[in-house]
C-alpha positions as CSV (number, residue, x, y, z in Angstrom):
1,X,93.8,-2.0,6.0
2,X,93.0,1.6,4.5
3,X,90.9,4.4,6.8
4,X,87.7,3.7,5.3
5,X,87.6,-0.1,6.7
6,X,88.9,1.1,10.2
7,X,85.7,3.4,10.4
8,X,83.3,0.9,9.3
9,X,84.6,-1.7,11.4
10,X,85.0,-0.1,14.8
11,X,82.5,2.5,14.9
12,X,79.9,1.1,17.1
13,X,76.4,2.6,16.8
14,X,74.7,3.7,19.9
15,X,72.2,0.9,21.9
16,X,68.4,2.5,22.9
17,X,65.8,1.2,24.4
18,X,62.7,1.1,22.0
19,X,59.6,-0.6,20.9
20,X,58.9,-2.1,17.7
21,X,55.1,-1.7,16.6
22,X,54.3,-3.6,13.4
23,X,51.2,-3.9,11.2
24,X,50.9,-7.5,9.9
25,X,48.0,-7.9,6.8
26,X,46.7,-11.4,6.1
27,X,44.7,-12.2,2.9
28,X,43.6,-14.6,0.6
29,X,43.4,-12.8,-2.8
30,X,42.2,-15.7,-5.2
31,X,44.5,-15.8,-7.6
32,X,47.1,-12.9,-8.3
33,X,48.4,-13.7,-11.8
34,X,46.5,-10.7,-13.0
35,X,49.2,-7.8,-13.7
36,X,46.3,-5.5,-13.4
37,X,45.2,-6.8,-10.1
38,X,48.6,-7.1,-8.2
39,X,49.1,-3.1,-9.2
40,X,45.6,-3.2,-7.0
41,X,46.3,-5.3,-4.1
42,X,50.0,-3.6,-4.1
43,X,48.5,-0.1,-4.0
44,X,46.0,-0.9,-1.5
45,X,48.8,-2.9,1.0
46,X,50.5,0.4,0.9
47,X,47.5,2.3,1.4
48,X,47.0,0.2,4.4
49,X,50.7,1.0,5.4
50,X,51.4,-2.7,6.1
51,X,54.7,-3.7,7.1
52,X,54.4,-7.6,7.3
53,X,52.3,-9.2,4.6
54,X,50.9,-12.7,4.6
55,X,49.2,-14.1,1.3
56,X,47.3,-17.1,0.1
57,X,46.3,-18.8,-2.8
58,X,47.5,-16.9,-5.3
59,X,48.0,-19.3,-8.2
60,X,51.9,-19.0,-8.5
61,X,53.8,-21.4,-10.4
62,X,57.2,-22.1,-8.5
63,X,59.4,-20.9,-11.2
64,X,57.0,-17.9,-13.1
65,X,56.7,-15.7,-10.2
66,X,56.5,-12.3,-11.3
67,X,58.2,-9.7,-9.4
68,X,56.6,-7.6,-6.6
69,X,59.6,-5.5,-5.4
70,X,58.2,-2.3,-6.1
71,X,56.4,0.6,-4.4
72,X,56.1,-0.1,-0.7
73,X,57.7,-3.4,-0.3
74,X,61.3,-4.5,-1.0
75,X,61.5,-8.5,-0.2
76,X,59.4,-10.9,-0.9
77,X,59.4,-14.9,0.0
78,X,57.1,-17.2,-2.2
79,X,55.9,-20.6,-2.3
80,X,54.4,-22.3,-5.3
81,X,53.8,-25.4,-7.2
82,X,55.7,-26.4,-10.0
83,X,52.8,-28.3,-12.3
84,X,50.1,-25.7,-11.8
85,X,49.3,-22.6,-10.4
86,X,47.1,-23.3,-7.8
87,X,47.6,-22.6,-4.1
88,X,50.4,-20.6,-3.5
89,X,51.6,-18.0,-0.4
90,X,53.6,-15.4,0.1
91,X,55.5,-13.3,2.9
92,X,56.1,-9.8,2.0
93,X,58.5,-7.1,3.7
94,X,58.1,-3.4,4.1
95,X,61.3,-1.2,2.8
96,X,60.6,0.5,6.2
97,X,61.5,-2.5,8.3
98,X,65.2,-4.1,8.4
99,X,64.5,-8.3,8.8
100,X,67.6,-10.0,8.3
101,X,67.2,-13.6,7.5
102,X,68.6,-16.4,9.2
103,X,66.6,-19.4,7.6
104,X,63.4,-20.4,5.5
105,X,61.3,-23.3,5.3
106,X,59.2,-23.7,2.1
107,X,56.2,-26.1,1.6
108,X,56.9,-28.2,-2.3
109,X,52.8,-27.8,-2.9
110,X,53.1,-24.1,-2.0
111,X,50.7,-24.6,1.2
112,X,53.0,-22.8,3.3
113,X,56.0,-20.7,3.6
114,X,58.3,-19.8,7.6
115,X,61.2,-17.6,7.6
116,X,63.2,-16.7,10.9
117,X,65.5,-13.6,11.1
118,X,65.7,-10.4,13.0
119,X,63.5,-7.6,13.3
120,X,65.3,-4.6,14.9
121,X,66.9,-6.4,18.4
122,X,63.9,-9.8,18.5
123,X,64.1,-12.9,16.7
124,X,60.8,-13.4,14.6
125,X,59.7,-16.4,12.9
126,X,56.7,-15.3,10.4
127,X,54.8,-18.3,8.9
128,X,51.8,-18.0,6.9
129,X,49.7,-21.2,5.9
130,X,46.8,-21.7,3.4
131,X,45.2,-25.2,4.7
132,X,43.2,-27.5,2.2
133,X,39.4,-27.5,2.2
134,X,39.4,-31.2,3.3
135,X,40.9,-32.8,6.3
136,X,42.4,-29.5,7.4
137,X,42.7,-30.7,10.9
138,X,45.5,-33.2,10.3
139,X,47.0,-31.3,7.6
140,X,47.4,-28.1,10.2
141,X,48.9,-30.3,12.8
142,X,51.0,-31.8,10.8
143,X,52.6,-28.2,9.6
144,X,52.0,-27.1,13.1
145,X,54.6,-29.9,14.5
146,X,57.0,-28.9,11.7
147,X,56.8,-25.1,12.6
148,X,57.6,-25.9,16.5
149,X,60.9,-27.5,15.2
150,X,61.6,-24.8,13.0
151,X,60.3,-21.8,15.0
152,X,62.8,-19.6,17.4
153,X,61.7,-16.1,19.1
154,X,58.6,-14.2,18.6
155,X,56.4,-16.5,16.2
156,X,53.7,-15.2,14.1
157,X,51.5,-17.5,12.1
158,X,48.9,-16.2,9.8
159,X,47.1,-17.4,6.9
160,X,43.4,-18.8,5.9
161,X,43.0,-22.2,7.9
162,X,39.9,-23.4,6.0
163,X,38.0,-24.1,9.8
164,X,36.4,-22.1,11.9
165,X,38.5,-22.8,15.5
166,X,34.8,-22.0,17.7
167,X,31.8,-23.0,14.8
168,X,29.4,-21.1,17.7
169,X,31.4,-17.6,17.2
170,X,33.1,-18.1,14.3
171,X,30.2,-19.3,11.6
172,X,27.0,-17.5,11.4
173,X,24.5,-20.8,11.8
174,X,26.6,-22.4,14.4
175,X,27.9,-25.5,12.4
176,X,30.5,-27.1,10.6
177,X,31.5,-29.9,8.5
178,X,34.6,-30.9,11.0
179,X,33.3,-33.4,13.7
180,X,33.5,-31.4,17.0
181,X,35.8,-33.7,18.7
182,X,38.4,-33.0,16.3
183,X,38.7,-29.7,17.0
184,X,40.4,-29.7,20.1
185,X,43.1,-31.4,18.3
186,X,44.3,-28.6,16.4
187,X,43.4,-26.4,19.9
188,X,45.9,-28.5,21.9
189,X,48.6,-27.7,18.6
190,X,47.9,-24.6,18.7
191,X,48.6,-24.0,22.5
192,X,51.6,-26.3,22.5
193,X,53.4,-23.2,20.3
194,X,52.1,-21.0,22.9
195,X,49.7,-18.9,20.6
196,X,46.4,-17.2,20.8
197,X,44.4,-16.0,18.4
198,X,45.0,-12.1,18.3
199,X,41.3,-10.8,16.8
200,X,39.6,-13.0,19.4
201,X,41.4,-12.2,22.2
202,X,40.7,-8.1,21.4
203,X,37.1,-9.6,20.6
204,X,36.1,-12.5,22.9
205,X,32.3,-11.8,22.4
206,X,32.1,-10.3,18.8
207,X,30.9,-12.6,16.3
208,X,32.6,-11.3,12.7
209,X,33.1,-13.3,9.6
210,X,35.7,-13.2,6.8
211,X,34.2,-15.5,4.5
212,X,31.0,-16.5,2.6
213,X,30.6,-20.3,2.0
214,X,28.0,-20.9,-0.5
215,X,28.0,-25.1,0.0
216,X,27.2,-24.3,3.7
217,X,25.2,-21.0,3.1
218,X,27.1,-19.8,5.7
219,X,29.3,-16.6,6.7
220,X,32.9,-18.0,8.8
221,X,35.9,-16.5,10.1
222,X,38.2,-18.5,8.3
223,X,41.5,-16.1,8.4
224,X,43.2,-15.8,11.3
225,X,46.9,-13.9,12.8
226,X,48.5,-15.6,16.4
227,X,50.8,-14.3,18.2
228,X,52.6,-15.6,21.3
229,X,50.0,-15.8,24.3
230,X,52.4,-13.3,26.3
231,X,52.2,-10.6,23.5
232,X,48.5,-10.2,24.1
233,X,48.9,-6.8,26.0
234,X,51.1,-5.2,23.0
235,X,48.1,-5.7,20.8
236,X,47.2,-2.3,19.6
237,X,44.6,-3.1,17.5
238,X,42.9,-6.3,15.3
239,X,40.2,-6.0,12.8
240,X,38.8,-7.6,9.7
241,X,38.1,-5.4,6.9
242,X,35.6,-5.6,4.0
243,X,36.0,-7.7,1.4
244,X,37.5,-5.3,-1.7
245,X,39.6,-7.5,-4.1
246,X,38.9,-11.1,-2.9
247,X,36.0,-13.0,-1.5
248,X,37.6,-13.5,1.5
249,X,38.2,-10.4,4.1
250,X,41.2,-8.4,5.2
251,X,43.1,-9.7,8.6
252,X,44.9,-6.5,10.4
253,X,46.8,-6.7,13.4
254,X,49.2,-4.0,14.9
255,X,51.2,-4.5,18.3
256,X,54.2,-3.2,19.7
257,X,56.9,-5.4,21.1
258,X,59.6,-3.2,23.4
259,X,63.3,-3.9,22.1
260,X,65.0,-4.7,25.5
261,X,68.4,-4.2,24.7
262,X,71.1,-2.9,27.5
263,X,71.9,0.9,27.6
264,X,75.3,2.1,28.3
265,X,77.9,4.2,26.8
266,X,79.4,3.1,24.0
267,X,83.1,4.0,22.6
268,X,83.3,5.7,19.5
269,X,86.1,5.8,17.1
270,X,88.1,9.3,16.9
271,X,88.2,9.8,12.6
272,X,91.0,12.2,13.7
273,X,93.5,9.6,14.4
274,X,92.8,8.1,10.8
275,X,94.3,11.4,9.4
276,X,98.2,10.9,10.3
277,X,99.7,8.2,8.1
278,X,101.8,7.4,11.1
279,X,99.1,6.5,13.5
280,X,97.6,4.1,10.1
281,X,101.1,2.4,9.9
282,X,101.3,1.3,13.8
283,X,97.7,-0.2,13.5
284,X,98.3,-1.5,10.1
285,X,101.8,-3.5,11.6
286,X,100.1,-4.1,15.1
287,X,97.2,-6.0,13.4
288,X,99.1,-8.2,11.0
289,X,101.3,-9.1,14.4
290,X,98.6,-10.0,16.0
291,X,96.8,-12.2,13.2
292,X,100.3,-14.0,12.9
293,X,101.0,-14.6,16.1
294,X,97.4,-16.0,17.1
295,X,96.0,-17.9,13.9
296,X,98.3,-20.9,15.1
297,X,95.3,-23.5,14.1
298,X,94.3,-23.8,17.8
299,X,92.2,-21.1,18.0
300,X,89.0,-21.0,15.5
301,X,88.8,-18.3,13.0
302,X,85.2,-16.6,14.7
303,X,86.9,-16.3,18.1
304,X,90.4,-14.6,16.6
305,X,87.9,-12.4,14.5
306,X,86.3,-11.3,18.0
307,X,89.0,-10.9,19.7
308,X,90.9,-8.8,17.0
309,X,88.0,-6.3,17.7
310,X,89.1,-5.8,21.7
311,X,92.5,-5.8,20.8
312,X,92.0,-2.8,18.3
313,X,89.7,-0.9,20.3
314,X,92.7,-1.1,22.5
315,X,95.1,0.5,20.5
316,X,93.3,3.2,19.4
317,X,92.4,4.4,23.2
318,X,96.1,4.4,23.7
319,X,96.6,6.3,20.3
320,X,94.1,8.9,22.4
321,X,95.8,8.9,25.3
């Protein structure tokens, strides 16, 4: 084992305690195929300064995606149909944000799209849905029951849910074409994930509107961004914007999560002892003792890993002494 792996191995960075604000954009753009009109939406997500970016319907075909790693974002997560290119969603990444993934779980009609990973010290799951325009209530439970199985940490679930969750706030005449009594329904799903609707919780008298449905010649707040019921006080900030390149409006949400994580001191390697060729030698031969002696079969491969860290933290302290 040369110097170079020694420092990249042992030098353990040091632990703060933080907070983590994000700004999460949902949007349904209407199709995105247009290489004119993704420059567009790109420049104006970056404008925006989004960091977590949820999009619908934009007319994908599972295996012609074109790329959108460019200018402000650096990973992107799609889901799309493989006969046409309708539907369609998208989660995209800021390069100023570090999410390391740990699993995905992506809808074959491209009505959905969850990933879990980490976010600075806090598992997130981000899932972003784009319901159908008939029987959306079943259809969002349904996905609902499959993102409580899936779902682990902070969840955020964003996307256009085709209903308006309160027709008497959320529409502009006060109806809807879902019976009443079916509401509740998707209500009770939603509170059985613990989550709460972030622009009407900053907003529990406003009534806003982020889209125009000719058929029911009526305005509705279609799009919405939850967040766990116990992040409500980290909410910074939710509003809908104007509608600029789709017919449906802009969803923007910032909050800041504290990154709890234990402070203490923590040991540092000394690069000085890398420079004698001596003091490289006796680590070099104490390592390959202990991996001999210890990988007997008994013990898994993880654990000895582990434990080789302790054990060469060891060595080096004594080198310093």
């Amino acid at each position: 084992m040369d110097s170079c792996h020694l420092d990249a191995y042992y030098v353990d960075s040091p632990i703060t305690r933080r907070s983590l604000s994000i700004k999460i954009i949902s949007y349904n753009l209407r199709g995105l195929n247009s290489p004119s009109k993704r420059s567009q939406v790109l420049c104006f997500l970056r404008r925006n300064k989004a960091d977590v970016c949820l999009l619908q319907k934009l007319h994908f075909k599972k295996h012609k995606i074109p790329s959108m790693n460019r200018m402000h974002f650096s990973t992107w997560y799609h889901s799309g149909l493989d006969t046409s290119a309708s539907k369609g969603v998208s989660i995209g990444l800021s390069k100023h944000i570090t999410f390391y993934l740990l699993d995905k779980c992506i809808d074959i009609e491209g009505r959905y799209i969850f990933i879990k990973g980490k976010l600075g010290t806090t598992v997130f799951t981000i899932g972003n849905v784009y319901a159908p325009n008939s029987e959306q209530i079943p259809w969002l439970t349904a996905t609902l029951k499959k993102l409580s199985t899936f779902s682990e940490g902070t969840l955020i679930l964003g996307g256009d849910l085709n209903v308006a969750l309160n027709p008497l706030f959320d529409t502009s005449n006060g109806k809807t074409a879902i019976r009443f009594k079916a509401l509740p329904k998707l209500t009770h799903a939603l509170q059985s994930l613990q989550l709460a609707d972030s622009w009407r919780a900053l907003n529990p008298s406003v009534k806003d509107n982020t889209h125009f449905s000719a058929p029911h010649n009526s305005y509705r707040r279609l799009d919405y961004i939850f967040i766990p019921i116990t992040h409500i006080q980290y909410c910074q900030s939710a509003i809908i914007k104007s509608q600029v390149l789709s017919d449906h409006s802009l969803m923007e949400l910032t909050y800041s999560i504290p990154q709890t994580s234990p402070t203490f001191k923590c040991w540092r390697l000394n690069d000085l002892l890398l420079r004698s060729p001596h003091n490289v030698q006796k680590i070099n031969s104490r390592l390959a003792e202990l991996f001999t002696c210890s990988n007997t079969g008994e013990v898994s491969l993880q654990t000895l890993w582990e434990a080789h860290k302790s054990y060469i933290r060891g060595e080096f302290i004594s080198l310093t002494a």
